[in-house]
VOGU-3710 file (C-alpha; in Angstrom, 3 decimals, decimal comma):
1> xxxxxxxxxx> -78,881/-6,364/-29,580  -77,726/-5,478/-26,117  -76,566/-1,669/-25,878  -77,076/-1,106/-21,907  -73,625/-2,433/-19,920  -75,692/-3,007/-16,561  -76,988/-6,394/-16,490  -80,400/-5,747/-15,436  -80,556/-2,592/-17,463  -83,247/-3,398/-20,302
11> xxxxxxxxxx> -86,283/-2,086/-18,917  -84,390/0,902/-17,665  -85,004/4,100/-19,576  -82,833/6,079/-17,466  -78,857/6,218/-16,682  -78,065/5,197/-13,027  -78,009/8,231/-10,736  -73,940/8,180/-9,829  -74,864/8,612/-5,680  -76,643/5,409/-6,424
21> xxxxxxxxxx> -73,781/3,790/-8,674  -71,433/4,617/-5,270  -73,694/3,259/-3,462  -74,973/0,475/-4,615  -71,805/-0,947/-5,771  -69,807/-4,076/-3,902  -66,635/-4,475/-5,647  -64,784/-2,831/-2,882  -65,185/-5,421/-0,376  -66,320/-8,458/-2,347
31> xxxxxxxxxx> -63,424/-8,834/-4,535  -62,621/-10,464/-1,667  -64,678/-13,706/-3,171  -63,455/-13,452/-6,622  -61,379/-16,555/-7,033  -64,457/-18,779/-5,605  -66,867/-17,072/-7,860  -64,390/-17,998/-10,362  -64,516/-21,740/-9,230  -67,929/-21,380/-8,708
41> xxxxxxxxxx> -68,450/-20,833/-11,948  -66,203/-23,104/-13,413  -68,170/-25,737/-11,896  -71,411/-24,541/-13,110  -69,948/-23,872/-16,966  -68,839/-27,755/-16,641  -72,178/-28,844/-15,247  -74,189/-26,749/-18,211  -71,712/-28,553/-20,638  -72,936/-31,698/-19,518
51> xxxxxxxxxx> -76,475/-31,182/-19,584  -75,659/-29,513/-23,512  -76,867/-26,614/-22,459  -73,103/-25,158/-23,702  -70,850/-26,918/-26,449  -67,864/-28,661/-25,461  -66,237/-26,031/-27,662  -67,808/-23,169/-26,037  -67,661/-24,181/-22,103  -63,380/-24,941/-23,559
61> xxxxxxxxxx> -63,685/-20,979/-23,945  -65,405/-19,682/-20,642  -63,166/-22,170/-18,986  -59,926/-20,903/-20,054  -60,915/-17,840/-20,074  -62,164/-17,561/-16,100  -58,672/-19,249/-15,826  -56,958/-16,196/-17,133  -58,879/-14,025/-14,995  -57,997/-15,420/-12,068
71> xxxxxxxxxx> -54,226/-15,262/-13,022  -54,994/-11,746/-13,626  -56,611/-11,314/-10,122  -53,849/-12,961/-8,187  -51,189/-11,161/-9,945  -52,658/-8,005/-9,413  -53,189/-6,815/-12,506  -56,676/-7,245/-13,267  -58,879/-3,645/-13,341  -61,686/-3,635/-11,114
81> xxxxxxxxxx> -64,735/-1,390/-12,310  -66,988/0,286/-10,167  -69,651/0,633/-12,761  -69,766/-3,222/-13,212  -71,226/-3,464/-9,578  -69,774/-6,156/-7,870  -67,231/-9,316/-8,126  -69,570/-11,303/-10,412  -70,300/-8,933/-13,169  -66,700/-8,026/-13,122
91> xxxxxxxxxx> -65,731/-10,994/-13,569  -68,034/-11,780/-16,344  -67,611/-8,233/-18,103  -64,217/-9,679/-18,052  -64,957/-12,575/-19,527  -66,889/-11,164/-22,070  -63,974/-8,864/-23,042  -61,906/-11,637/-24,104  -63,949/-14,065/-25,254  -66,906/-12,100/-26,550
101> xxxxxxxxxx> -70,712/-12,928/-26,548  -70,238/-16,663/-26,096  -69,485/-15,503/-22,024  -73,043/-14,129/-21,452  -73,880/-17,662/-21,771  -72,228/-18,633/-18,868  -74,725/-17,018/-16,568  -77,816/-19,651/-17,827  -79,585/-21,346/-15,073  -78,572/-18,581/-12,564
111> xxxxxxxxxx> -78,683/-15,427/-10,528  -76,524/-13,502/-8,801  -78,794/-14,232/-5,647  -77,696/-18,039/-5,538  -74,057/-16,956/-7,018  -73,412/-14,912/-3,954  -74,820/-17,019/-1,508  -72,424/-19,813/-3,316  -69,239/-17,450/-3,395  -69,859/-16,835/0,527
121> xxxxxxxxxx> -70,464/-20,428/1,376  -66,608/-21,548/-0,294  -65,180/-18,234/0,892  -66,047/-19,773/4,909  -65,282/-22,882/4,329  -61,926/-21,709/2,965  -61,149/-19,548/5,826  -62,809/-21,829/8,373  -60,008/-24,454/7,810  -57,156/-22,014/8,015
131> xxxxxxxxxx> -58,331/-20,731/11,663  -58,973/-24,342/12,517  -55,492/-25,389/11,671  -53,933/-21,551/13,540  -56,658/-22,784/16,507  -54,955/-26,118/16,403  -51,467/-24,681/16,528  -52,687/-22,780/19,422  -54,082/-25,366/21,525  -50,690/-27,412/20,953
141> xxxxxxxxxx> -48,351/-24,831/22,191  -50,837/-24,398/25,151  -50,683/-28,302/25,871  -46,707/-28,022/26,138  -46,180/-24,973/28,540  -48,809/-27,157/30,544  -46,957/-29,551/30,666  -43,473/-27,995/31,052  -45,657/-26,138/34,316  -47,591/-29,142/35,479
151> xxxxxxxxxx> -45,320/-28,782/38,783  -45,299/-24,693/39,097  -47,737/-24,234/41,862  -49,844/-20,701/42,312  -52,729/-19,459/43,685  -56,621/-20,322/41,866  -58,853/-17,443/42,223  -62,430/-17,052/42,627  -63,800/-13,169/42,547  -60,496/-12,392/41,791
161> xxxxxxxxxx> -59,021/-13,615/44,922  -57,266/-15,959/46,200  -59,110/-19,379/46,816  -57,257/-22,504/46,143  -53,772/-23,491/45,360  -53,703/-25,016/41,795  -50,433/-25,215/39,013  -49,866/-23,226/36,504  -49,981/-26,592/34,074  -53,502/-26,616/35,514
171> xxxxxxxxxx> -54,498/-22,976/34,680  -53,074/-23,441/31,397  -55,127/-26,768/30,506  -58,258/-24,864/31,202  -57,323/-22,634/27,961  -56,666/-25,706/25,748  -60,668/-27,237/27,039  -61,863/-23,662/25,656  -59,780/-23,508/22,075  -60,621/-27,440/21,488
181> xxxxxxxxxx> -64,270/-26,385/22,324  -63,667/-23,782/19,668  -62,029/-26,163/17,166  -64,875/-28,861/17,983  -67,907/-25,755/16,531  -65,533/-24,714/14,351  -65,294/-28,134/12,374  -69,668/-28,446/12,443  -70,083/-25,015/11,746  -68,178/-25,753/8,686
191> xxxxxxxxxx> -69,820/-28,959/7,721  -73,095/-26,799/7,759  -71,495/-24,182/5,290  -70,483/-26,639/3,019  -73,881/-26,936/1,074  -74,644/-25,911/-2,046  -77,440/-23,049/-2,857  -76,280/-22,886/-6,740  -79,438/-23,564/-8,799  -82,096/-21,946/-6,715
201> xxxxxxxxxx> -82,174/-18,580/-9,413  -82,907/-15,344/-8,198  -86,182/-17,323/-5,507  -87,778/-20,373/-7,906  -85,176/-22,233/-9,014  -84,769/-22,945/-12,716  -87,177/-24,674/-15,824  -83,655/-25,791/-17,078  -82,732/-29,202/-16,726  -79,733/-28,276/-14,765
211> xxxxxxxxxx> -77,287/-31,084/-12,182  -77,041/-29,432/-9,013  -75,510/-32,427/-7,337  -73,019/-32,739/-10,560  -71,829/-28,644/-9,100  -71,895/-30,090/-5,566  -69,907/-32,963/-6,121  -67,392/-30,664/-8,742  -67,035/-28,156/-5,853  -67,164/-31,069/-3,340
221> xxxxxxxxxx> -69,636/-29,713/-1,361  -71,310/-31,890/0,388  -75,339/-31,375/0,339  -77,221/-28,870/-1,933  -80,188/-26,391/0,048  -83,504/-28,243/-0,926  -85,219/-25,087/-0,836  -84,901/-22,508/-3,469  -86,136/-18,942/-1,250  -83,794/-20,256/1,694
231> xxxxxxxxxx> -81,022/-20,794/-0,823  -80,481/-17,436/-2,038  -81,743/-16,100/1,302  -80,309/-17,825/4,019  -77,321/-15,901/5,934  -76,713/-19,283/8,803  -73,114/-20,217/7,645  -72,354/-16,468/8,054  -73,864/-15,568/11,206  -72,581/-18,841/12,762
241> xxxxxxxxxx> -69,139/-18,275/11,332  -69,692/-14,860/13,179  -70,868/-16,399/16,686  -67,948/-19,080/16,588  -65,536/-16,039/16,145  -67,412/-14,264/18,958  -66,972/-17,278/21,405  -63,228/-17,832/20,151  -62,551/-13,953/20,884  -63,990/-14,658/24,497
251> xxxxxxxxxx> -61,638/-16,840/25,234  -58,525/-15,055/23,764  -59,628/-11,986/25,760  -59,938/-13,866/28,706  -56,180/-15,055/28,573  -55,530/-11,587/27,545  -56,550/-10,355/30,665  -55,096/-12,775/33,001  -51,646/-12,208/30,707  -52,044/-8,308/31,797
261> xxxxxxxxxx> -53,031/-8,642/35,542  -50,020/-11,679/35,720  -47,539/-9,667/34,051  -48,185/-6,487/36,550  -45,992/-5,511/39,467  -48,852/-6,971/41,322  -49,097/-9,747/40,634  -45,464/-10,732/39,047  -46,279/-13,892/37,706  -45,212/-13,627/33,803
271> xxxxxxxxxx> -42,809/-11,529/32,096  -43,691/-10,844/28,658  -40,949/-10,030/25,946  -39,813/-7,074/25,038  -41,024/-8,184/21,109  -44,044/-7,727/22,753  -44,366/-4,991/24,712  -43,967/-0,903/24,107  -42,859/1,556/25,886  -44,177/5,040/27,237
281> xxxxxxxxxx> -43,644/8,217/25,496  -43,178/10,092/28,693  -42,404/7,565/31,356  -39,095/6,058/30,307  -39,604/3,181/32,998  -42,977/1,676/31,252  -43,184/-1,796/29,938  -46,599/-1,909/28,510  -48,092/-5,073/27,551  -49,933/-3,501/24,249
291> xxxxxxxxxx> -50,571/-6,627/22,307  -52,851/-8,548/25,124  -54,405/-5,226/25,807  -55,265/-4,995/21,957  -56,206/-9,167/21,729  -58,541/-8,158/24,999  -59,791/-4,886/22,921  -60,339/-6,695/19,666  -62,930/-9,253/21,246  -65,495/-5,862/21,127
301> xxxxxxxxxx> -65,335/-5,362/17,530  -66,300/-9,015/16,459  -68,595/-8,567/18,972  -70,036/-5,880/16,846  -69,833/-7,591/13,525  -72,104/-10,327/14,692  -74,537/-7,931/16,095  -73,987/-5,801/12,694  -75,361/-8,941/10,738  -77,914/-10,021/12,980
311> xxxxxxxxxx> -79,590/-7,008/13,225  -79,382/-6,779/9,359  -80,993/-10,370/9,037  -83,691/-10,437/11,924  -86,409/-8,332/9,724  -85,900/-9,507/6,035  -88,527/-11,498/4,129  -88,349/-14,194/1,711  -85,982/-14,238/-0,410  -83,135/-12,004/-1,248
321> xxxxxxxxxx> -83,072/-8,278/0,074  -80,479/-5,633/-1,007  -80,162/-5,379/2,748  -77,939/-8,858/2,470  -75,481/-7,284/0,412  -74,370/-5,806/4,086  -73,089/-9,087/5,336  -69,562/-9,304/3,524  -67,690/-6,456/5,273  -68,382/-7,402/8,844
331> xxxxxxxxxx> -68,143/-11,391/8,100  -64,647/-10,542/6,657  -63,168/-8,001/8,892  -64,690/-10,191/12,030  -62,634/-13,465/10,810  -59,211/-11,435/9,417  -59,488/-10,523/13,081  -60,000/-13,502/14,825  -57,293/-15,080/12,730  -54,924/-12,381/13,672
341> xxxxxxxxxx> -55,329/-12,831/17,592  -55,323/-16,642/17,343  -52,110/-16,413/14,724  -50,034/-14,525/17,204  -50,891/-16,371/20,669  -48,513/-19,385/20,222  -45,508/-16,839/19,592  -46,624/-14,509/22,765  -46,542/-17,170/24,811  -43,601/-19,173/23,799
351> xxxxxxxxxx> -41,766/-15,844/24,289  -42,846/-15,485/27,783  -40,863/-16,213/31,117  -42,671/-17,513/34,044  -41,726/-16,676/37,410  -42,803/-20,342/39,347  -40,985/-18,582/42,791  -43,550/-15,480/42,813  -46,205/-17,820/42,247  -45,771/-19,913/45,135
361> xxxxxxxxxx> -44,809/-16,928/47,273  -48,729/-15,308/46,546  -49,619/-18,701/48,255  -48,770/-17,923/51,485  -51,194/-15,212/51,708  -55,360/-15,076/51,477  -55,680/-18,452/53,397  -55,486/-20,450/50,485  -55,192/-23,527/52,975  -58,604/-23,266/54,985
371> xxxxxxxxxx> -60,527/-25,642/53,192  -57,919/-28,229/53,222  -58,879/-27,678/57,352  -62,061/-28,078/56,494  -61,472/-31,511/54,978  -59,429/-32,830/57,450  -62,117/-31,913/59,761  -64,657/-33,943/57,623  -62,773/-36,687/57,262  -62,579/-36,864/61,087
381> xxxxxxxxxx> -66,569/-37,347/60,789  -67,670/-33,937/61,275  -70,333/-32,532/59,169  -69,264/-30,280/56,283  -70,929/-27,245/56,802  -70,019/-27,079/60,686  -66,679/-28,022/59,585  -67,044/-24,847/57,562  -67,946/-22,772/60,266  -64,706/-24,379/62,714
391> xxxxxxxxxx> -62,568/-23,131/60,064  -63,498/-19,826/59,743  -63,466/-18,912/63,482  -60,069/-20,081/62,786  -59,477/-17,651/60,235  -61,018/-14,703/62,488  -58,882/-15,618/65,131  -55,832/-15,497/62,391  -56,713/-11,985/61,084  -57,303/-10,866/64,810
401> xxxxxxxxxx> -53,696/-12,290/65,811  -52,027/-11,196/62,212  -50,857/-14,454/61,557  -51,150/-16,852/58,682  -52,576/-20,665/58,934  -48,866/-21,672/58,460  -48,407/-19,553/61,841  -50,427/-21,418/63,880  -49,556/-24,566/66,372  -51,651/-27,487/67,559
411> xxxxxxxxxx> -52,825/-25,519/70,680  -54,141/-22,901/68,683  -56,425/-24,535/66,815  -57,487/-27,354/69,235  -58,960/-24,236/71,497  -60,343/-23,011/68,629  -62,398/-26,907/68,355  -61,122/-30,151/70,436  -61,663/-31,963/66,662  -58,172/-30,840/65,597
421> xxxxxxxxxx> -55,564/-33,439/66,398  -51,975/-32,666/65,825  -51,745/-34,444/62,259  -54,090/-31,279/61,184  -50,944/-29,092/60,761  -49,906/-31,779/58,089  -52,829/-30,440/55,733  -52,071/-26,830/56,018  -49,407/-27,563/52,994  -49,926/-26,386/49,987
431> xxxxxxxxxx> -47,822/-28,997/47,591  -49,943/-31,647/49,850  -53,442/-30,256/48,876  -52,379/-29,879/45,293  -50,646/-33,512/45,049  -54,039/-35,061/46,649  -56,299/-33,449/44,079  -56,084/-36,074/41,446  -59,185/-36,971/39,965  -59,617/-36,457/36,543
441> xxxxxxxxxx> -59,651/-32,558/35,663  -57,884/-31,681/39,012  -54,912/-30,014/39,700  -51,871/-32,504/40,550  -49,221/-32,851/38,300  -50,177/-36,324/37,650  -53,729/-35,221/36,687  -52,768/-32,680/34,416  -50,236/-35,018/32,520  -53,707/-36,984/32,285
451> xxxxxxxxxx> -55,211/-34,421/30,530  -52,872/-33,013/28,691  -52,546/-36,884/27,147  -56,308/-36,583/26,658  -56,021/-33,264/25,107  -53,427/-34,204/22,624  -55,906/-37,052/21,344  -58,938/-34,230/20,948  -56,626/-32,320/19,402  -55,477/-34,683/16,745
461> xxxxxxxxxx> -59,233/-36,255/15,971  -60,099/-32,451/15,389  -57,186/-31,923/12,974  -58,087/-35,267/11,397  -61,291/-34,253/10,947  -60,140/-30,480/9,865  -58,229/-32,418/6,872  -60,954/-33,932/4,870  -63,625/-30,891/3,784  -61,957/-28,582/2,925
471> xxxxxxxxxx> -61,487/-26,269/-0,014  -62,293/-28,355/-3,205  -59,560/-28,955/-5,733  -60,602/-26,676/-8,259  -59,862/-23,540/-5,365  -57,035/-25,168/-4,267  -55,619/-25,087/-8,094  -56,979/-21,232/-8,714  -55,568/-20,173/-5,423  -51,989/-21,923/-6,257
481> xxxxxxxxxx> -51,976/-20,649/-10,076  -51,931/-24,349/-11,121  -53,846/-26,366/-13,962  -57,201/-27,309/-12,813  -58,340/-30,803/-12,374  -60,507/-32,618/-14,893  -64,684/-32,292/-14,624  -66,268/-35,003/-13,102  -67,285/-37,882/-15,441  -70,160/-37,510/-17,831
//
């Protein structure tokens, strides 16, 4: 007869020390995985039925039980108990409540070791298809204000100066490579999580003659681990979820910061909306643009959650380590994050105005034009790097006279070098050195129509891709409150 509550309690003499019942408990954060430990173990009860390792009669009862307990959970009703640990045993101490002892057979053929790793694996693949589809959104709305801007011409920057002129279609498109990039890892990385560690026990698998690929194919996951001590041990799926976020949150900081610097009085490229923006508490004039200062600030603390979990993981040996029950609370906070920043991009930047006349304006100043020179002067045979050289004697003798390359006539630069002809002021144009950089990944209009085209096809093939693999139908149906499909075929 079983008269201790904790699961691993029978060779315990002693009560639990209540510091240690605080600390040692999970429930607080991984509730969190409670509906795919549900479906986790739906699958398994249905799998153990088959093998008749449970009646038909009795897996009927943990079934609709588990059922009712996750109707519970997502109507917020259900009573979470710190003494029962974490998600699993609450979920089975629930189970047990209503159906009695038939539920403690439930757990046969498993631990909470490969449970977990199970619950974390369907968790990330669940919330790996929602960013892909909010990374998908984003790289769409990007692809039209590229378009809409292929003809807006501004200044590139190297260093943070001004280099080349480009478009603002341009500058956008180099966003959408990034977040397709993203969507591209995002799509393996899932593939990878989608394995199944369910049957590899607490380290050595199981005596029992148990169907892992009958779980896999329930939960349609699409492998199962072949190694039992990297199945309950192995924290990949999380840690690259992690580093995916990490890159991702690069890249929204880095529009984030260009949004800021274009949206200053200094620059006066973008106006951002007022839905956007705050005020000052003492200087009734400010316009502060809070929410790419906090996308730009929020890059830091998934920054941290990776590093959190690595450092956690990089000393552990085989197998599982009470040390792993750290990896929930960063994994989850780091990707509620990252889907918060990538949710509310499209909306920012729809709701922004772009001022195309103070764009061109910052062209005519910084010698944005002196390579163009330097072309001309190639393509009238000279060597490159003396061509190089010609050109910036030119631009001394500009910054000695105060003028501007626009300034200057033919006489001026043929005493600078007898190479320039009079056609050479024809190439100190700015729509003229945008329109003839057309190759593929350039900056004319034409060529970022190109890509944009191009863009729209990556994108699609990813979201094509992003359909299939996801969430299996039995989380889909416990996550919707609706009946649950049938098991798989005996």
């Amino acid at each position: 007869m079983v008269t201790d509550s904790r699961a691993w309690g029978g060779r315990f003499q002693e009560a639990t020390a209540a510091v240690v019942e605080a600390m040692n408990a999970s429930v607080g954060f991984d509730k969190a995985l409670a509906l795919e430990d549900i479906a986790g173990s739906i699958a398994h009860s249905r799998m153990l039925s088959a093998q008749h390792l449970l009646s038909c009669k009795e897996q009927a009862e943990i079934e609709a039980g588990l059922v009712a307990i996750a109707g519970d959970i997502a109507a917020g009703t259900f009573t979470w108990s710190v003494a029962r640990e974490d998600v699993h045993m609450n979920v089975e101490g629930a189970l047990a409540d209503r159906i009695g002892r038939v539920a403690g057979k439930l757990h046969t053929g498993r631990s909470r070791n490969d449970q977990v790793a199970l619950d974390l694996r369907l968790w990330l693949r669940r919330e790996l298809t929602a960013l892909g589809g909010e990374l998908h959104t984003l790289a769409t709305a990007l692809i039209a204000l590229a378009r809409e801007h292929r003809d807006v011409a501004m200044p590139g920057y190297t260093h943070l100066q001004r280099a080349q002129p480009i478009t603002f279609g341009h500058h956008l498109m180099a966003y959408v490579a990034m977040f397709l990039r993203d969507l591209d890892r995002l799509v393996d990385a899932r593939r990878r999580a989608s394995v199944l560690p369910l049957g590899s026990g607490a380290l050595a698998g199981s005596p029992l003659p148990l169907d892992r690929d009958r779980v896999a194919r329930e939960l349609e996951l699409s492998e199962i681990t072949y190694n039992s001590l990297d199945g309950v041990s192995d924290r990949d799926a999380a840690l690259e979820t992690l580093s995916l976020a990490s890159i991702i949150m690069v890249h929204v900081s880095r529009l984030a910061e260009e949004l800021v610097l274009w949206a200053s009085q200094e620059f006066g490229f973008i106006e951002l909306s007022d839905g956007f923006c705050t005020g000052s508490s003492l200087m009734p004039q400010k316009k502060n643009p809070d929410i790419p200062e906090l996308l730009r600030g929020k890059a830091g603390r998934v920054f941290g959650s990776l590093q959190a979990l690595l450092t956690t993981m990089k000393g552990l040996p085989l197998a599982y380590n009470k040390d792993m029950q750290e990896d929930k609370e960063p994994v989850f906070d780091a990707v509620a994050t990252v889907r918060q920043c990538v949710g509310i991009l499209p909306e920012l930047l729809g709701a922004m105005t772009v001022k195309g006349e103070r764009m061109r304006a910052a062209l005519k100043d910084g010698f944005l034009l002196a390579t163009d020179l330097a072309d001309y002067l190639v393509d009238t045979g000279m060597p490159f790097r003396e061509a190089h050289h010609v050109v910036g004697r030119v631009v001394a003798y500009c910054l000695g006279a105060g003028k501007r390359l626009e300034d200057l006539d033919h006489a001026e630069l043929s005493a600078i070098d007898a190479a320039f002809g009079e056609d050479a002021l024809g190439f100190i144009d700015a729509d003229r050195s945008i329109a003839k950089r057309g190759l593929p990944g350039g900056p004319a209009p034409e060529a970022v129509t190109r890509a944009a085209d191009f863009a729209e096809i990556q994108a699609e093939a990813l979201a094509g891709k992003l359909a299939t693999g996801g969430p299996s139908a039995i989380e889909r149906a416990l996550h919707a409150g609706e009946p649950l499909p049938p098991a798989q075929p005996r």
